[in-house]
VMD Tcl script that builds the backbone (N, CA, C; Angstrom):
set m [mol new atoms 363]
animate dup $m
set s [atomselect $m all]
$s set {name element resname resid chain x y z} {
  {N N UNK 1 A 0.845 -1.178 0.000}
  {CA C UNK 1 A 0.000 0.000 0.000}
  {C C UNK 1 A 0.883 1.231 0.000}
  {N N UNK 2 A 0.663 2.172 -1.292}
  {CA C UNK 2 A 1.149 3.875 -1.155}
  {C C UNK 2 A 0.386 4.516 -0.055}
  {N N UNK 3 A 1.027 5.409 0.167}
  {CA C UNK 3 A 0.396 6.417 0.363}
  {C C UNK 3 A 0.091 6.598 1.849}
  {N N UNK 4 A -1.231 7.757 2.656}
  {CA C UNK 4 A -1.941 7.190 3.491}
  {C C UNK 4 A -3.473 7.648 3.948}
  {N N UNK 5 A -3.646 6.634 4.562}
  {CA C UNK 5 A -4.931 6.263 5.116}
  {C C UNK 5 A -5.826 7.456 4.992}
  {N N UNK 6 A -7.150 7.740 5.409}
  {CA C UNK 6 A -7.574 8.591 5.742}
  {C C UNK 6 A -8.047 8.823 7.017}
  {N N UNK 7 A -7.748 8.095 8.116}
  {CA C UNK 7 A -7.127 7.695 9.435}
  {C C UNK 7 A -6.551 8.622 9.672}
  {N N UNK 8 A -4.876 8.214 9.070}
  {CA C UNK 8 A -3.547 8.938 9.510}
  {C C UNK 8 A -3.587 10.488 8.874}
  {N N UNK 9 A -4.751 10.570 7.682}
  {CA C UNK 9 A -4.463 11.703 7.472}
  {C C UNK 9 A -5.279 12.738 8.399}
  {N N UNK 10 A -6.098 12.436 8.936}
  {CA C UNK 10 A -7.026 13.462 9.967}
  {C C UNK 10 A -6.246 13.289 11.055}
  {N N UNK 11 A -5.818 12.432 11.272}
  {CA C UNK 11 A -4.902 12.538 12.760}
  {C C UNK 11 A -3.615 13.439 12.630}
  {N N UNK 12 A -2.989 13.785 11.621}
  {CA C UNK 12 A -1.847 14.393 11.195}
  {C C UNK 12 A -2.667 15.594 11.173}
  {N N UNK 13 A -3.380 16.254 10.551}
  {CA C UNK 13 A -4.667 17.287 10.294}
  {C C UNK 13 A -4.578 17.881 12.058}
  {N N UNK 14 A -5.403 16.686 12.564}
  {CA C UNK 14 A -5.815 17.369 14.293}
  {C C UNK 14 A -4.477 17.692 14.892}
  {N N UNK 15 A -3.037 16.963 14.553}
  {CA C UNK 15 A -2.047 17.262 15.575}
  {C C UNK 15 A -1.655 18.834 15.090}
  {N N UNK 16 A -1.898 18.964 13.903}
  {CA C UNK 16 A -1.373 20.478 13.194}
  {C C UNK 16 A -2.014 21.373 13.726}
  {N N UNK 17 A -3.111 21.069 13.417}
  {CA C UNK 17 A -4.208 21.973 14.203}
  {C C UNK 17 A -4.087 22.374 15.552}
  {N N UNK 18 A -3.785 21.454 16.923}
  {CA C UNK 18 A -3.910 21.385 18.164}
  {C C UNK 18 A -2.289 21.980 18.121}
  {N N UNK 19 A -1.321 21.988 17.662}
  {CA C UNK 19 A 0.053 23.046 17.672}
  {C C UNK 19 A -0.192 24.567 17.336}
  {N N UNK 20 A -0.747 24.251 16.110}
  {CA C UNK 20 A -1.472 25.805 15.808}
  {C C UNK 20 A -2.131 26.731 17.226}
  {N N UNK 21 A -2.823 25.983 17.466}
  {CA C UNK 21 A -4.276 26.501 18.466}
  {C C UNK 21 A -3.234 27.011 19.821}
  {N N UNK 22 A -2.531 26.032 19.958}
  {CA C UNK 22 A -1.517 25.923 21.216}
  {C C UNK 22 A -0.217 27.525 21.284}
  {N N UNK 23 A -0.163 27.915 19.636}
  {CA C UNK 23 A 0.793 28.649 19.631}
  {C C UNK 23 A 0.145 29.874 19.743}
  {N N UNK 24 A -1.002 29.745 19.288}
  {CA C UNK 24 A -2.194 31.014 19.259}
  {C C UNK 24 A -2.357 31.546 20.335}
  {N N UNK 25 A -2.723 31.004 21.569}
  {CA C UNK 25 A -3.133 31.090 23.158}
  {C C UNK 25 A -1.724 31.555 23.314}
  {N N UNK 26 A -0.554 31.618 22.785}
  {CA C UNK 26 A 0.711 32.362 23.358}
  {C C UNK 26 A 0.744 33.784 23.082}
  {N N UNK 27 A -0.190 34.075 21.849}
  {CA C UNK 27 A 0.261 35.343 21.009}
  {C C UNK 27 A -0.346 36.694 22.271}
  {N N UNK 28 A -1.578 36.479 22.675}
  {CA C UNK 28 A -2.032 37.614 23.404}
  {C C UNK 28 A -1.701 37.892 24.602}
  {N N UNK 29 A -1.300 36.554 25.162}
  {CA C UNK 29 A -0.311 36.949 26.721}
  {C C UNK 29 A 1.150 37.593 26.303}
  {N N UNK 30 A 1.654 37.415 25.030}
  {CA C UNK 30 A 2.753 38.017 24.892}
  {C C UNK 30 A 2.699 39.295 24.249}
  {N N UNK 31 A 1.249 39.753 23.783}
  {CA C UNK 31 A 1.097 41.221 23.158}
  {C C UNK 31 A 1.009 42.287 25.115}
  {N N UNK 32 A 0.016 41.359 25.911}
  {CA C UNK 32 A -0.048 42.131 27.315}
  {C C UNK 32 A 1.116 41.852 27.899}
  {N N UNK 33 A 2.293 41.577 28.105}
  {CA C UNK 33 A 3.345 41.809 28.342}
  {C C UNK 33 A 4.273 42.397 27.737}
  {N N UNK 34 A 4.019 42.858 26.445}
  {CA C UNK 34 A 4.963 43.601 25.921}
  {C C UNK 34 A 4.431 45.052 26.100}
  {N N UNK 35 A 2.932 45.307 26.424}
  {CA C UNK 35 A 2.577 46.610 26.455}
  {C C UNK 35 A 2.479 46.785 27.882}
  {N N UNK 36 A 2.547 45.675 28.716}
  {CA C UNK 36 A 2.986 46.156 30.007}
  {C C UNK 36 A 4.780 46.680 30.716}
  {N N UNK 37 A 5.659 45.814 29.549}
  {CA C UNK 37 A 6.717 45.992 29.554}
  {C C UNK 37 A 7.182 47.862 28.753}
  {N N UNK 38 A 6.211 48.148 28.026}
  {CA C UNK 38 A 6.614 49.159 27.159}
  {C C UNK 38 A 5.760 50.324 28.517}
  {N N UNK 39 A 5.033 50.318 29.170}
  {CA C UNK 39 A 4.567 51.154 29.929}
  {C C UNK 39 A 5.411 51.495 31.229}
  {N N UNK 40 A 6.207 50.133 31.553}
  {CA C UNK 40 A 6.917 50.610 32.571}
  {C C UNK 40 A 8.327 51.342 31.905}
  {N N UNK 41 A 8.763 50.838 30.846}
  {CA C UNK 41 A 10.000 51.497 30.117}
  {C C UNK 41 A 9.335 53.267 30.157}
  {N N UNK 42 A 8.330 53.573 29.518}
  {CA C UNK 42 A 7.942 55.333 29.501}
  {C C UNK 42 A 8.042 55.347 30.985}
  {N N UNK 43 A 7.191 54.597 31.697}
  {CA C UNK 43 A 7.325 55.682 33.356}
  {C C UNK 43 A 8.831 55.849 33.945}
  {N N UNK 44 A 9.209 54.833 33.676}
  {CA C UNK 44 A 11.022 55.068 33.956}
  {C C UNK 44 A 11.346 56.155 33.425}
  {N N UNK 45 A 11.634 56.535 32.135}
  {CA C UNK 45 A 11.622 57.416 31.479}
  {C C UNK 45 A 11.447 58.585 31.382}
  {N N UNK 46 A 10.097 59.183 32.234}
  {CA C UNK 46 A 9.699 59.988 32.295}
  {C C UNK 46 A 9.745 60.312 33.740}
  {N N UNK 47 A 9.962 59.263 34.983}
  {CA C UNK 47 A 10.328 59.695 36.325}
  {C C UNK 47 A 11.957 60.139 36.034}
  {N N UNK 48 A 13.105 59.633 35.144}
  {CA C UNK 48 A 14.285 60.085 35.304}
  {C C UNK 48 A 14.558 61.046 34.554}
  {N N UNK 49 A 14.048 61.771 33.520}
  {CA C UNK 49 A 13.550 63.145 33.253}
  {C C UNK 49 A 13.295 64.261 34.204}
  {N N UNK 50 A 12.190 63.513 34.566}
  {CA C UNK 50 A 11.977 65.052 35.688}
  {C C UNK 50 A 12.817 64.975 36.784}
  {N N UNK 51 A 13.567 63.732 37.067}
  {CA C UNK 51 A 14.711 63.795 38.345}
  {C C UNK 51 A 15.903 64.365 37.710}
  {N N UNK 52 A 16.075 64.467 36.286}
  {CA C UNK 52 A 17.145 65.276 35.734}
  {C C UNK 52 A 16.952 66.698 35.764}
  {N N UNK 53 A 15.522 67.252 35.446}
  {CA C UNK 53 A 14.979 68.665 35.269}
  {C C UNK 53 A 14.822 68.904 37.236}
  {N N UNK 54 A 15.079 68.345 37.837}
  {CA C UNK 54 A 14.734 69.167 39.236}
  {C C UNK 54 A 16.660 69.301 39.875}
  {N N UNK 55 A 17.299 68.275 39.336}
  {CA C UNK 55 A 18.792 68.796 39.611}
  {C C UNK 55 A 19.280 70.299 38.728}
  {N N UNK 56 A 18.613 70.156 38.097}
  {CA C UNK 56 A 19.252 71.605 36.867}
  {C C UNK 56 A 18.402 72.332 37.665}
  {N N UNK 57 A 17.902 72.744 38.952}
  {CA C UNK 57 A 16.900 73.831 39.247}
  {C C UNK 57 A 17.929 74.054 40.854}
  {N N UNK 58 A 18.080 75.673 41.321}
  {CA C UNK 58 A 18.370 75.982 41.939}
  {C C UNK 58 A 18.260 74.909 43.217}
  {N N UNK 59 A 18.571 74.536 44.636}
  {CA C UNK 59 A 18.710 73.933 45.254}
  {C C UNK 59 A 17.430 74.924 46.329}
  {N N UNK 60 A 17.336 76.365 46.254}
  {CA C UNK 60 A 16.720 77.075 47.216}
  {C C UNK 60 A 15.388 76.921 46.647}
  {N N UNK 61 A 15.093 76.888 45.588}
  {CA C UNK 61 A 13.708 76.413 44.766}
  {C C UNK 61 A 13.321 75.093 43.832}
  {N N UNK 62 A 13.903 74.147 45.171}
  {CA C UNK 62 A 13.559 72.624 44.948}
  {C C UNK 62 A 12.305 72.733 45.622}
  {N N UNK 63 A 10.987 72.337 44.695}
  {CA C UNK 63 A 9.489 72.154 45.562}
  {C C UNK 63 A 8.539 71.223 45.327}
  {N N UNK 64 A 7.822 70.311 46.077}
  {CA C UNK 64 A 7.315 69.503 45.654}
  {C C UNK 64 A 5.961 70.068 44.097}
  {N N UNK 65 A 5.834 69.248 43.568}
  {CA C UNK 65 A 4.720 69.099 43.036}
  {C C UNK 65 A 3.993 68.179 41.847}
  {N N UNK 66 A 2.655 68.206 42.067}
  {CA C UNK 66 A 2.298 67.070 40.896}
  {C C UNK 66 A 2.051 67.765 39.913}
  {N N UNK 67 A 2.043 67.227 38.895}
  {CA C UNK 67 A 2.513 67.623 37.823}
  {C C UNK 67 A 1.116 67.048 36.483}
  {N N UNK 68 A 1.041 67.565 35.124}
  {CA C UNK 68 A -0.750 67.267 34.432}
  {C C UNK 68 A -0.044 65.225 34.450}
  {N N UNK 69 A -1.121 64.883 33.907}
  {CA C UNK 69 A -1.104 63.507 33.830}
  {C C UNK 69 A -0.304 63.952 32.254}
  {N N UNK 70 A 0.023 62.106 31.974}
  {CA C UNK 70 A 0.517 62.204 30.381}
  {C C UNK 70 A 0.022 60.893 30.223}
  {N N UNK 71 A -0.350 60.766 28.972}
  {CA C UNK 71 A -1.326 59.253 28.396}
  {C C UNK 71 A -0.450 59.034 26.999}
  {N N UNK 72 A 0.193 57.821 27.214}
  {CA C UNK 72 A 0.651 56.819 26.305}
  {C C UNK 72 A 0.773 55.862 26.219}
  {N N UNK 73 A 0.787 54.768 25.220}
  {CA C UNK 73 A 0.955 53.565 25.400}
  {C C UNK 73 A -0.639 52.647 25.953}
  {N N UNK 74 A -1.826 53.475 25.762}
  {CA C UNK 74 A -3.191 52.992 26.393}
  {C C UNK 74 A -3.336 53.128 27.827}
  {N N UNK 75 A -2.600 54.447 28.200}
  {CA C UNK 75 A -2.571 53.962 29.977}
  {C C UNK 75 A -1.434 55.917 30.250}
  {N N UNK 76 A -2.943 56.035 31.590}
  {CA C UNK 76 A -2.673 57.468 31.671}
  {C C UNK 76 A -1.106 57.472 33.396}
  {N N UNK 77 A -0.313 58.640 32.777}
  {CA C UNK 77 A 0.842 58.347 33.640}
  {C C UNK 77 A 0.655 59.678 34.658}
  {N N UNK 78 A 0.577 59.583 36.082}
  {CA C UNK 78 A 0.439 60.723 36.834}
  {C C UNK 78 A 2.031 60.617 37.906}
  {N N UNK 79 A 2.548 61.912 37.117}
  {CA C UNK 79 A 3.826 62.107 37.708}
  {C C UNK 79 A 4.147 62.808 38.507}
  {N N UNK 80 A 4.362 62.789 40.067}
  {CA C UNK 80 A 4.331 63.502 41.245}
  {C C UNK 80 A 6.128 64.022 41.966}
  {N N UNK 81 A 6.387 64.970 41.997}
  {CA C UNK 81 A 7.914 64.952 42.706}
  {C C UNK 81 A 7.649 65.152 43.733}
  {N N UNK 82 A 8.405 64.975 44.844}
  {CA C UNK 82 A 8.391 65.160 46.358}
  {C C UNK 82 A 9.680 65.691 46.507}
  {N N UNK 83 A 10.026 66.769 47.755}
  {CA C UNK 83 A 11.416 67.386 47.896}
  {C C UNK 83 A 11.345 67.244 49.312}
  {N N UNK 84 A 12.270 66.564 49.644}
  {CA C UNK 84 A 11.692 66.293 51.411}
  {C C UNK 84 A 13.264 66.246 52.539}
  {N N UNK 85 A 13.472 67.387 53.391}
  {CA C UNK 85 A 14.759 67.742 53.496}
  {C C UNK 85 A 15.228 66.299 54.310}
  {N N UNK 86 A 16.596 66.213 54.768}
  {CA C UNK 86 A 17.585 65.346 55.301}
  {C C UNK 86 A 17.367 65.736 56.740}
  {N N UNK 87 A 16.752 64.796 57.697}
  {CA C UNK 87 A 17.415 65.564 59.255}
  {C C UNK 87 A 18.333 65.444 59.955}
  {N N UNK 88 A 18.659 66.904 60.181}
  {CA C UNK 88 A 20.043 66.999 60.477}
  {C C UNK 88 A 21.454 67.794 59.473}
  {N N UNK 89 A 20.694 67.449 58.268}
  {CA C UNK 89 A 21.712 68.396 57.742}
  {C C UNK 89 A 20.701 69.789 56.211}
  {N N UNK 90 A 20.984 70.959 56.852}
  {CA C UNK 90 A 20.421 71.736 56.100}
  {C C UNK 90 A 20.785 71.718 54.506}
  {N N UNK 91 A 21.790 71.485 54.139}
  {CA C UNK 91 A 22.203 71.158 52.481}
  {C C UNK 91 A 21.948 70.385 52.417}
  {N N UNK 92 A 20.956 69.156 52.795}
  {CA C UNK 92 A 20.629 68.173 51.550}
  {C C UNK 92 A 19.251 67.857 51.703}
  {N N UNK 93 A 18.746 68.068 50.389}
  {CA C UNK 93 A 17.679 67.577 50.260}
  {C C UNK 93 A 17.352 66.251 49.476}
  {N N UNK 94 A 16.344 65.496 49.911}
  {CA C UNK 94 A 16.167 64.193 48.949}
  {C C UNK 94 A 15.366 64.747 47.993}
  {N N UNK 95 A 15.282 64.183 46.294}
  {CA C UNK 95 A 14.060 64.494 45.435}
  {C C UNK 95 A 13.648 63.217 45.343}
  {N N UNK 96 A 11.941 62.943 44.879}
  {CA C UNK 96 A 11.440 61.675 44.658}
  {C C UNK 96 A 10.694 61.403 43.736}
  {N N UNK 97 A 10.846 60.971 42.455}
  {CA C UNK 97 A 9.816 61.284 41.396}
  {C C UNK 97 A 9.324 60.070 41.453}
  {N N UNK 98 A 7.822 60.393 41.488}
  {CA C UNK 98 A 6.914 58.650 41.924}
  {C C UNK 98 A 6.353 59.321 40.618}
  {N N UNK 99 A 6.168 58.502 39.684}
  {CA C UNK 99 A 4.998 58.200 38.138}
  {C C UNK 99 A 4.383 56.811 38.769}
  {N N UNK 100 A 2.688 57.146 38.658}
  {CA C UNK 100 A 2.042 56.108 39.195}
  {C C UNK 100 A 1.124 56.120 37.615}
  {N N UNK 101 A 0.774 54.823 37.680}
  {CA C UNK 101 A -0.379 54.831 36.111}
  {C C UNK 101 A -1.076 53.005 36.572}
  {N N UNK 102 A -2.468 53.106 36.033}
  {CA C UNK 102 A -2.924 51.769 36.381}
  {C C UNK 102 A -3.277 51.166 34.755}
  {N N UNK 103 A -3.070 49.919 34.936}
  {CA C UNK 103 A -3.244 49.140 33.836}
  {C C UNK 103 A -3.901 47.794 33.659}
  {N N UNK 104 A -5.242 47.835 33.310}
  {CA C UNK 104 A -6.124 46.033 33.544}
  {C C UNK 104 A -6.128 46.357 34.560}
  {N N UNK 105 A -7.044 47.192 34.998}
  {CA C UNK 105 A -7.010 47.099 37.162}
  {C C UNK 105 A -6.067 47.148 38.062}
  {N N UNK 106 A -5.252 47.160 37.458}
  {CA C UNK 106 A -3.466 47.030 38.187}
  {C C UNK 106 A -2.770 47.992 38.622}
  {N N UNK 107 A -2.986 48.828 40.011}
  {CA C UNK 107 A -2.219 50.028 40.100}
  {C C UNK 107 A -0.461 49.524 39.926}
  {N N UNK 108 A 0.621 50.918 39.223}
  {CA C UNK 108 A 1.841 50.135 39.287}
  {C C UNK 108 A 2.252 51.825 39.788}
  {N N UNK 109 A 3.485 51.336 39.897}
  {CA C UNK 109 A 4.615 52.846 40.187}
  {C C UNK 109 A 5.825 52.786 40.211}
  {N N UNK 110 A 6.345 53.294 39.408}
  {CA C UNK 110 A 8.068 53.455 38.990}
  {C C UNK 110 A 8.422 54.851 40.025}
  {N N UNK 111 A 9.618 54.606 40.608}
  {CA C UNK 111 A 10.340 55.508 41.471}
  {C C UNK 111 A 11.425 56.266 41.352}
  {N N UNK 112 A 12.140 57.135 41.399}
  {CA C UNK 112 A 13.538 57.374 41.417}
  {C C UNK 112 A 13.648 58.540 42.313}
  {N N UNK 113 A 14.636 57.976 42.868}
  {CA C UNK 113 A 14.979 59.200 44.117}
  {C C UNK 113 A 16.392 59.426 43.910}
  {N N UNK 114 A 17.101 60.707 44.494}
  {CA C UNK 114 A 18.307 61.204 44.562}
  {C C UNK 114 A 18.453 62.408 45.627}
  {N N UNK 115 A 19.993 62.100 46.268}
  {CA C UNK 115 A 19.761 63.148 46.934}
  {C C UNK 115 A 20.538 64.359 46.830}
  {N N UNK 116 A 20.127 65.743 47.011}
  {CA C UNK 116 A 20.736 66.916 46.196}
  {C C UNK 116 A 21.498 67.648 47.448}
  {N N UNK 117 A 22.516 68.434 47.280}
  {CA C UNK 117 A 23.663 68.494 48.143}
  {C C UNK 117 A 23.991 70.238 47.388}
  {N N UNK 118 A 23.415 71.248 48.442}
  {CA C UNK 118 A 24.114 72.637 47.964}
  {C C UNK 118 A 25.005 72.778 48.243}
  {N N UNK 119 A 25.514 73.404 47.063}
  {CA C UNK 119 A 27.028 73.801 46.998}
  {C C UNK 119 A 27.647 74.888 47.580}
  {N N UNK 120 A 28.534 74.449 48.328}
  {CA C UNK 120 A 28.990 76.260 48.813}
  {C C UNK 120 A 29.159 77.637 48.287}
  {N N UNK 121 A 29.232 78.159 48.760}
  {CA C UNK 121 A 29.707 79.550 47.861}
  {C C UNK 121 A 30.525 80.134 48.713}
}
mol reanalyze $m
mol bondsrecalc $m
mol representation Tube
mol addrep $m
């Protein structure tokens, strides 16, 4: 006998199929992790920005504040600085840029803090 069956050929058929189906159920958990991965890359991004823009600012007019929201990536980013002194020593202040944004129900928050040190004169 050539050839085959029509047995072996639906069974070859269903295993293709059931790999297919199998690789499919991978595609959308890996689209929500890449847009959860791409949301925390902007809030990083955009918290070490404004921790760059508050070192370039006088040390006597370091001040907290929140700041408009920004929406990218399907998901709105609310970026807050905090300036909160050292106790004990009058030249240093800590800065704290918290970007908070929620995603699928999921509150998240990227951080960056540094601490700023006036310079003598």
């Amino acid at each position: 006998m050539r050839g085959f069956s029509l047995i072996e050929s639906i069974i070859c058929i269903s295993l293709l199929l059931l790999a297919v189906l199998l690789i499919m159920n991978l595609v959308p958990a890996s689209w929500v992790a890449v847009n959860q991965a791409e949301q925390r890359l902007f809030a990083g991004n955009l918290a070490q920005s404004l921790l760059e823009e508050q070192r370039g600012i006088a040390f006597e007019n370091l001040a907290p504040a929140t700041l408009p929201p920004v929406t990218r990536t399907g998901a709105t980013f609310n970026p807050q600085i905090e300036v909160i002194p050292v106790p004990g020593y009058d030249r240093l202040k800590t800065v704290r840029v918290r970007v908070t944004w929620d995603s699928r129900a999921v509150h998240h928050e990227e951080l960056r803090e540094v601490v700023l040190c006036r310079a003598p004169r």
